[in-house]
C-alpha positions as CSV (number, residue, x, y, z in Angstrom):
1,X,99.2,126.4,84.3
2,X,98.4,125.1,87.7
3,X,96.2,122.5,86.2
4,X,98.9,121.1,84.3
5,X,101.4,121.1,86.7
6,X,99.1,119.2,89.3
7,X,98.2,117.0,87.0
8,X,102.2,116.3,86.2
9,X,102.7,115.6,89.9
10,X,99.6,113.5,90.6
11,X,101.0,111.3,87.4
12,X,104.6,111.1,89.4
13,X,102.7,110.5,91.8
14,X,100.9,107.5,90.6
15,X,103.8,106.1,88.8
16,X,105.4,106.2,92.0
17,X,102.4,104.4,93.4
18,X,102.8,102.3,90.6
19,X,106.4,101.1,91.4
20,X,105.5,100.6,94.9
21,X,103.4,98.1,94.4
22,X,105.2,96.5,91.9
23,X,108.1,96.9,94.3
24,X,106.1,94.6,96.9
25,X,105.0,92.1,94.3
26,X,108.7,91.9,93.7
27,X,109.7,91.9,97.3
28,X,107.3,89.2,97.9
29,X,108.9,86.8,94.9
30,X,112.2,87.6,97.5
31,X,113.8,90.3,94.3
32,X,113.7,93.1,96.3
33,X,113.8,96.2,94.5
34,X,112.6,95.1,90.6
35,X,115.3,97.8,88.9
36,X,118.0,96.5,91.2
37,X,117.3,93.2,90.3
38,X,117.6,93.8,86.7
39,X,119.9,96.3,86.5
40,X,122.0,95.8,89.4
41,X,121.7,99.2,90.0
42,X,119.6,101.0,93.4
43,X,116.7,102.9,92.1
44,X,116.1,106.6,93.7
45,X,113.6,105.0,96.0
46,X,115.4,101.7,96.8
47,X,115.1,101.4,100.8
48,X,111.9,103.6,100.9
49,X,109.4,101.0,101.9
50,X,112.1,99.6,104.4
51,X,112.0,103.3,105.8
52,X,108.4,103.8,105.5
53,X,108.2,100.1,107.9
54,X,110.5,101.9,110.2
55,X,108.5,104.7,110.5
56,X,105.6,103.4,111.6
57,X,107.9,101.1,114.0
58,X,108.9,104.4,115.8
59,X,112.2,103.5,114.5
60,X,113.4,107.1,113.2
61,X,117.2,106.4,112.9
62,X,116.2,103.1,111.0
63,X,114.2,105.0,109.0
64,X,117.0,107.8,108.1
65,X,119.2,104.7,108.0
66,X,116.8,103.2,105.2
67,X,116.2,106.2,102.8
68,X,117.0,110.0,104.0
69,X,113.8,111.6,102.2
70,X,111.0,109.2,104.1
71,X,110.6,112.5,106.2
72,X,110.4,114.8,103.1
73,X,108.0,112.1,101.0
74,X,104.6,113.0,103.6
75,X,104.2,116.3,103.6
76,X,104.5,116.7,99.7
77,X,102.3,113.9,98.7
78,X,99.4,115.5,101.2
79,X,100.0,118.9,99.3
80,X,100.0,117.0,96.2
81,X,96.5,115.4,97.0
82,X,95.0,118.0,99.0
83,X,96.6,121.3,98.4
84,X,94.8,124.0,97.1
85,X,96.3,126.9,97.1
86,X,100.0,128.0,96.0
87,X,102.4,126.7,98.7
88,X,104.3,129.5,99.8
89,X,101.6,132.1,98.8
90,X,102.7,131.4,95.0
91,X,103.1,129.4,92.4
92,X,106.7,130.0,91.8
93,X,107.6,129.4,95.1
94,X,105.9,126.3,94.9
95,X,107.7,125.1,91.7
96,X,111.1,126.1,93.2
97,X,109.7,124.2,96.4
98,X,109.2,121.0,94.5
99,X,112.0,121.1,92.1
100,X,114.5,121.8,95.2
101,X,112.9,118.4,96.4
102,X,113.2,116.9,93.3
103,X,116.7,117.9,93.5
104,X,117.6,116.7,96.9
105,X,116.1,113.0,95.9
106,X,118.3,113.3,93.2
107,X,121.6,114.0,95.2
108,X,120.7,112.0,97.9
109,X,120.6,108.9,95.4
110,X,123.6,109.9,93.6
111,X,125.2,110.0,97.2
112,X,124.2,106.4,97.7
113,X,125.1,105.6,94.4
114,X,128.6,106.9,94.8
115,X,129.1,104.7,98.3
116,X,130.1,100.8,97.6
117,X,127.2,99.7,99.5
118,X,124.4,102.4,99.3
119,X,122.0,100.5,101.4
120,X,121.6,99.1,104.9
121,X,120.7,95.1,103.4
122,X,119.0,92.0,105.4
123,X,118.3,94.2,108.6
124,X,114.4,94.1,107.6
């Protein structure tokens, strides 16, 4: 079952990758987020690469400002690539672990989704 599962999250995982770069090729073409641009709606990781940038600026309330879960995205993907054994000391604390993420991503965009501007725009 484990097998599985990893092999679920490493495919999120690269989806995710995925989007990101065809987030930046989109950026670069001056879109901005490709599903925004289309759809007019914010996708679940709309401000993340802002945030990410922030990050590594030493900007943290930029960063918070930008997308909430940038401090919750590290330490997940690292257990996701590198983890060997069940976080927690088991496997269904793990799954609750990574579904309660999954969860919080989830409100967090709905939360953003709900405000009339979700997004901190032209600041970066």
């Amino acid at each position: 079952m484990r097998g599985r599962f990893g092999a679920g999250l490493l495919g999120v995982l690269v989806i995710g990758l995925l989007f990101g770069a065809a987030s930046l090729s989109a950026s670069l073409l001056g879109w901005g987020c490709p599903v925004q641009h289309f759809t007019g709606v914010p996708c679940p990781g709309c401000g993340l690469s802002r945030a990410v940038y922030a990050l590594l600026r030493l900007d943290f309330a930029a960063a918070f400002r930008y997308h909430p879960m940038v401090y919750v995205l590290p330490p997940v993907v690292l257990y996701v690539l590198f983890g060997k054994k069940p976080l927690l000391g088991s496997k269904t604390r793990e799954r609750a672990l990574l579904w309660g993420v999954m969860t919080l991503w989830a409100a967090v965009w709905i939360v953003r989704l709900a405000a009339h501007d979700p997004l901190v725009w032209g600041s970066v």
